[in-house]
C-alpha positions in Angstrom: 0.0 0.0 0.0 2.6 2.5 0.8 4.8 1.8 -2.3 1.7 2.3 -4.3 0.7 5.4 -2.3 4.3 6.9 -3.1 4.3 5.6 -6.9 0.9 7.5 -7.1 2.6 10.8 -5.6 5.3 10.8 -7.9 3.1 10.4 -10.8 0.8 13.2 -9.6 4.2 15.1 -9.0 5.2 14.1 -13.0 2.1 14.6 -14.3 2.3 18.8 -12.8 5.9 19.1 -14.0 5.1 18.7 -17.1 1.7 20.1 -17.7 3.6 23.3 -16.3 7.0 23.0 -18.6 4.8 22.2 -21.7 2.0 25.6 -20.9 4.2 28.4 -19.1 7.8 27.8 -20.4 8.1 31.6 -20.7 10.3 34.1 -19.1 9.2 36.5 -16.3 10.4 40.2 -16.5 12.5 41.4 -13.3 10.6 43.6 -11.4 7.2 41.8 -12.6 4.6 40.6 -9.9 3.3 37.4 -9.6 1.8 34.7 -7.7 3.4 31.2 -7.2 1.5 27.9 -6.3 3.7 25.1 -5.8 3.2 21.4 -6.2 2.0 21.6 -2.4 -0.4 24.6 -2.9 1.3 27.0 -1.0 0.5 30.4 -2.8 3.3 32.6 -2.2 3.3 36.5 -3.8 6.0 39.0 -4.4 8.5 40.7 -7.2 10.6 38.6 -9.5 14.4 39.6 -8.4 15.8 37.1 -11.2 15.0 34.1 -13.7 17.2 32.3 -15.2 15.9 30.4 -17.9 18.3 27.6 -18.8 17.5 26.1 -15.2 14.4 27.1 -14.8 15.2 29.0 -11.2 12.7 31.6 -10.3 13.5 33.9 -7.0 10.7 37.0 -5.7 11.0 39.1 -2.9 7.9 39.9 -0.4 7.8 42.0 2.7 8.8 40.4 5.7 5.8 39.7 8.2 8.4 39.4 10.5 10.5 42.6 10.3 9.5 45.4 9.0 11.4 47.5 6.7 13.0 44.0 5.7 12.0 41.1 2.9 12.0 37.4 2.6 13.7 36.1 -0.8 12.1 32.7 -2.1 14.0 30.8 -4.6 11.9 28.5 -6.7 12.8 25.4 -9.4 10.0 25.7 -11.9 9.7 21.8 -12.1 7.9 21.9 -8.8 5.6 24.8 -9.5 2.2 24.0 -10.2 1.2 27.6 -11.4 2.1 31.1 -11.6 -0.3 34.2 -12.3 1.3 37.2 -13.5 -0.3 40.3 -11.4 1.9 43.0 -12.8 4.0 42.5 -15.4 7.4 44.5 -15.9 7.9 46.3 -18.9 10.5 49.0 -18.2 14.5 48.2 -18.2 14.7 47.0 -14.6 16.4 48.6 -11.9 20.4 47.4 -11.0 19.8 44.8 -8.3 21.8 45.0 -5.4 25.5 43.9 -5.0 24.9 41.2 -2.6 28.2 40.4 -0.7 29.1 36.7 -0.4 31.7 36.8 1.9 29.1 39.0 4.5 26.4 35.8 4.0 29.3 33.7 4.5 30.3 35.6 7.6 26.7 35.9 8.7 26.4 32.6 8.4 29.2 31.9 10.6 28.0 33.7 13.2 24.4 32.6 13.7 26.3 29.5 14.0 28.5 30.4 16.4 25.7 32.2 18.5 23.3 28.6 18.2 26.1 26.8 19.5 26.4 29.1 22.4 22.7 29.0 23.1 23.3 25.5 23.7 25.7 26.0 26.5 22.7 27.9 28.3 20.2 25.1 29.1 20.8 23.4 31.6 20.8 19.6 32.4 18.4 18.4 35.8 18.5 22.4 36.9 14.9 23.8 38.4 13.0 25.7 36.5 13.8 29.1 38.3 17.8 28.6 38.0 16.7 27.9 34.1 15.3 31.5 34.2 17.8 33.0 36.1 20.2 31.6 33.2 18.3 33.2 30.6 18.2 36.5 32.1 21.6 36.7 32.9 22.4 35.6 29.1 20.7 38.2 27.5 23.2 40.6 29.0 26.6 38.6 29.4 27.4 36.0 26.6 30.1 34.4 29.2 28.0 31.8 31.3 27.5 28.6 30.9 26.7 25.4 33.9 28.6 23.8 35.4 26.4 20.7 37.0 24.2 23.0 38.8 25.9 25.6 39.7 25.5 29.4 37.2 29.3 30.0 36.3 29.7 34.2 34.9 32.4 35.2 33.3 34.4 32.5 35.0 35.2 34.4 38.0 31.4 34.2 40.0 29.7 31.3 40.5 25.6 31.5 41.6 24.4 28.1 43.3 21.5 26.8 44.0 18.7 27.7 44.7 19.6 30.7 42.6 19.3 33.7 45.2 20.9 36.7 45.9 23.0 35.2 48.5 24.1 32.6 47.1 26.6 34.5 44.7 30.3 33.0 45.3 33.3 35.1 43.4 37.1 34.6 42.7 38.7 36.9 45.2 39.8 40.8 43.9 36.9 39.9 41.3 35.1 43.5 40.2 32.2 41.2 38.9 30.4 40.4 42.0 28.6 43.9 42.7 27.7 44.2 38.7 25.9 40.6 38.9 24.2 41.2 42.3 22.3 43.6 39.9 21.4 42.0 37.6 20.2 38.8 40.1 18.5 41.3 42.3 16.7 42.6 39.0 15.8 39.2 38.0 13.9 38.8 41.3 12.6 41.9 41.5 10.6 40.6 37.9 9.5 37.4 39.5 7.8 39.1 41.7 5.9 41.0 39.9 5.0 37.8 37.9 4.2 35.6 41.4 7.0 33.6 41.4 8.8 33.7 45.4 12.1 32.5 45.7 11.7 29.3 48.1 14.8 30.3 50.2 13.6 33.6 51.0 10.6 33.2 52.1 
């Protein structure tokens, strides 16, 4: 049943490929507007950026529902695209596109990488939930923390152990970190509060 299930799909898939190839083999004007539906009807709408016709590679650009001021760039093979609708079609010279640097994606890249690996170093392993918290507060402003078993080590040199509190902040002696942290701890609680959350120890 399931290889005939899957033969099925991949004949469906055939079967839109080339109804598409043999009906719209056209090219599509930079700067037109159009709307895609691929082979999984998902409609997607925005400004053709480039088309290469050899390959059959289609990319548009739409506003970002995300971030404003900012847009998401879809890349499409034409052999899985089911239909496209032309809204507004280009007819001017298009405008130069953009010099897109390489070695900034490539550097970008790098350092979303970098920054998921060190998100990883922030969750902690059997830790309660409010240490958790505590970790992810203290994160957002210093990137150098990390566990160690259960205990909150900052910047190497203070060391916050359970159950988390203001007082239980240890530090490497002639540190300068200890008052700056106390802050940011004492903040941290000061929020929980608000929120209903008591620190057990204190109360």
């Amino acid at each position: 049943t399931q290889g005939r299930l899957l033969m099925k799909i991949m004949r469906n898939t055939q079967d839109l490929m080339m109804n598409y190839q043999a009906e719209n083999c056209e090219y599509f004007n930079i700067g037109s507007r159009i709307r895609i539906v691929d082979c999984h009807k998902e409609s997607y709408t925005g400004t053709v950026r480039s088309f290469d016709y050899s390959t059959k590679i289609l990319s548009i650009e739409s506003p970002s529902p995300m971030v404003a001021q900012l847009s998401d760039i879809y890349i499409f093979n034409l052999d899985y695209v089911e239909h496209i609708d032309v809204l507004d079609e280009k007819k001017d010279i298009p405008e130069p596109l953009p010099i897109i640097s390489v070695t900034k994606i490539a550097q970008r890249l790098q350092e979303q990488e970098k920054d998921r690996i060190q998100q990883k170093t922030y969750i902690g392993v059997g830790v309660s939930p409010g240490g958790q918290r505590l970790m992810n507060t203290i994160s957002k402003t210093i990137s150098d923390c990390r566990w160690h078993n259960q205990d909150i080590v900052v910047l190497g040199e203070v060391t916050i152990k359970p159950p988390y509190g203001p007082k239980d902040l240890q530090c490497m002696e002639g540190s300068k970190a200890l008052a700056y942290i106390s802050k940011i701890v004492e903040k941290h609680y000061e929020e929980e509060a608000k929120q209903g959350r008591v620190l057990l120890a204190q109360c």
